[in-house]
C-alpha positions in Angstrom: -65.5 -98.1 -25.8 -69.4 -98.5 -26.1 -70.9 -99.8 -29.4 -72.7 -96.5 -30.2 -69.5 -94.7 -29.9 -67.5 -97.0 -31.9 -70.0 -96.2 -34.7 -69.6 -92.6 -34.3 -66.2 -92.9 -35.0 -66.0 -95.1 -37.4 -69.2 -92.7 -39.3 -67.2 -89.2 -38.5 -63.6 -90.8 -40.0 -65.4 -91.4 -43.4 -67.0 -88.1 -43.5 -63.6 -86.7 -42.8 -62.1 -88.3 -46.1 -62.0 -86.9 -49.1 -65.8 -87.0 -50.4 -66.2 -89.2 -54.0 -69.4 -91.0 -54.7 -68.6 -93.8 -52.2 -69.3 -91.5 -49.8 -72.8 -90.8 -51.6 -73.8 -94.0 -52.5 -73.7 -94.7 -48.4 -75.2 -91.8 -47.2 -78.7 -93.9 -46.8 -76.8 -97.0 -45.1 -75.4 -94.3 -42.8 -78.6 -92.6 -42.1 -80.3 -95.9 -41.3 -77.0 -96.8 -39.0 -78.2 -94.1 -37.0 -81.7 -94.6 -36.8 -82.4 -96.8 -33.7 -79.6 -94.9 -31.6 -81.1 -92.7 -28.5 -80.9 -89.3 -29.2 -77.1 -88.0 -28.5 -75.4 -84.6 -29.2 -73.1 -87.4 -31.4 -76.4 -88.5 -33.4 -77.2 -84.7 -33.9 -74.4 -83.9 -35.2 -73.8 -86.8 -38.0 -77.4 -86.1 -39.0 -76.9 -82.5 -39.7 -73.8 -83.2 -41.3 -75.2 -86.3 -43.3 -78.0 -83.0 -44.5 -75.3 -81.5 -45.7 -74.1 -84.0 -47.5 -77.7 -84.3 -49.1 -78.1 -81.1 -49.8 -74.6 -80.4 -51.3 -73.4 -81.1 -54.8 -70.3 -83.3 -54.8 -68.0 -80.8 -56.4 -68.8 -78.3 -53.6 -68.0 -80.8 -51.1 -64.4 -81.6 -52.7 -64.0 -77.6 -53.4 -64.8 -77.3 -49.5 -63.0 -80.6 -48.5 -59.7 -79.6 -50.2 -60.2 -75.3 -49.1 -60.7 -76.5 -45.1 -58.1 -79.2 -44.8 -55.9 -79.7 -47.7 -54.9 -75.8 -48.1 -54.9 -74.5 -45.3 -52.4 -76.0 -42.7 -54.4 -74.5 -39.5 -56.7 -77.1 -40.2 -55.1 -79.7 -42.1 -56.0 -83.2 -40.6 -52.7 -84.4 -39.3 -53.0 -83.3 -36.0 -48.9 -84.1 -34.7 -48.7 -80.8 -37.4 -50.8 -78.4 -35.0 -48.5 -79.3 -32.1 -45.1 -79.3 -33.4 -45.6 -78.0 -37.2 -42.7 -79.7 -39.1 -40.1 -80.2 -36.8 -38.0 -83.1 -35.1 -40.6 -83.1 -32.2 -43.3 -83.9 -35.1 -41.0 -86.6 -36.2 -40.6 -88.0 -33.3 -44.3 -88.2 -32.4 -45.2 -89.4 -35.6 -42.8 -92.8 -35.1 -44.3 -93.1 -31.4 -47.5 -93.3 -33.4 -46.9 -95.7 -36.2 -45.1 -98.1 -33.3 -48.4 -97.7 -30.6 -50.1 -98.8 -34.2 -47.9 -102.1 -34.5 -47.8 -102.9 -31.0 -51.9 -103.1 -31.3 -51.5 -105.0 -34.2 -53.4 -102.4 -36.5 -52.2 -102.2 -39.8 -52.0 -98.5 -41.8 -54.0 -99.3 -45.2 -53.0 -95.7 -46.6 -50.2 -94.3 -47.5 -51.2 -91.2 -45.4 -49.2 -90.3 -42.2 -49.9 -92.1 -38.8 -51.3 -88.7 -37.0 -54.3 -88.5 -40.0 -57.4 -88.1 -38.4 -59.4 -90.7 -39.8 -56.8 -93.4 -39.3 -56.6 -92.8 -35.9 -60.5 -92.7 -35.4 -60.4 -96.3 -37.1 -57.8 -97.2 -34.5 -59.5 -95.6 -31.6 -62.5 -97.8 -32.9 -61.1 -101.1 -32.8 -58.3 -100.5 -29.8 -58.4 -101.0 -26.1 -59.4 -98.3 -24.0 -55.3 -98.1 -22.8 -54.4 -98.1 -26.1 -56.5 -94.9 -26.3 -55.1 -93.2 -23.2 -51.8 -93.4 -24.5 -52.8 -91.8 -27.9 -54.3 -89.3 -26.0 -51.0 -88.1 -24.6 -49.7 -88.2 -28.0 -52.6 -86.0 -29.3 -53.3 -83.6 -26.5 -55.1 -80.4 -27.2 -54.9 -80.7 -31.2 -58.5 -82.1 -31.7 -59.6 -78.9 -29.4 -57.4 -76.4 -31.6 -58.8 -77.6 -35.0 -61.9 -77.7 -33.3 -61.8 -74.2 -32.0 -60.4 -72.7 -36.1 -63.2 -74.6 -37.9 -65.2 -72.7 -35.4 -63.9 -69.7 -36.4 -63.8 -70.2 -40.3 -68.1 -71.9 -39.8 -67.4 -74.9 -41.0 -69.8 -77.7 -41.5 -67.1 -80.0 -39.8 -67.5 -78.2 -37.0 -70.3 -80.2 -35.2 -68.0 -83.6 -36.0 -65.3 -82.1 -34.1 -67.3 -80.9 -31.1 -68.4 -84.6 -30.9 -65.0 -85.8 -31.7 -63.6 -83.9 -29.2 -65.4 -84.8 -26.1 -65.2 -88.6 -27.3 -61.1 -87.8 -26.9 -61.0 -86.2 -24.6 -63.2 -88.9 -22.3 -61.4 -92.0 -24.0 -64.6 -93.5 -23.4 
């Protein structure tokens, strides 16, 4: 996976964590990350978002974080649940998961399931392009349904996701 799209991922998994003033104090950092990159519908779309960020007070952004992905479950950010919802299949996925994590030697630093978004872009940033086939499989057409409802609901996360999407869906 290319260097620019490495950073993407690694950028778009922090902004889909729970905002604090971490995610405040970097905004600049991030903003200057992006600076020398070629124009991209990826740059676009993290600058608009990293706007947003500006422009936003950081209660509003928890008040939205928590209404778009932590109470509603059509777009809650552990994508195994948009496939199988809470059943054995789920389960089942979510061990193939945490083992594709061991077997690439990447180690979960949160105590949030294996199919959370932003652990898996960290591990799509740092794994081998097979590596990211077989997650893939394992993910196939969630990304592209939660992109498709924050769509519907407007979301400023939308943008991310179109981005987040095609990286997916290209491996690449």
């Amino acid at each position: 996976m290319g260097g620019d799209k490495i950073l993407y991922l690694k950028m778009i998994s922090r902004f889909l964590q729970y905002p604090g003033e971490d995610l405040i104090s970097f905004l600049e950092g991030m903003r200057g990350s992006l600076k020398d990159l070629p124009s991209s519908r990826p740059k676009s779309a993290c600058l608009k978002f990293l706007d947003h960020l500006d422009h936003t007070p950081l209660l509003r952004l928890q008040e939205a974080f928590t209404e778009t992905f932590d109470l509603n479950p059509s777009t809650c950010l552990n994508l195994t649940y948009h496939r199988w919802g809470d059943g054995k299949d789920r389960s089942e996925a979510l061990i193939r998961l945490k083992r594709l994590y061991e077997e690439a030697g990447f180690e979960m630093a949160t105590e949030e399931l294996p199919d959370y978004l932003p652990m898996i872009l960290e591990f799509m940033a740092v794994t081998p392009k097979e590596e990211i086939a077989r997650l893939r499989k394992e993910l196939e057409g969630s990304v592209g349904e939660l992109t498709h409802r924050l769509h519907g609901i407007d979301s400023p996360y939308e943008g991310l996701f179109d981005v987040l999407e095609e990286i997916i869906q290209t491996g690449e």
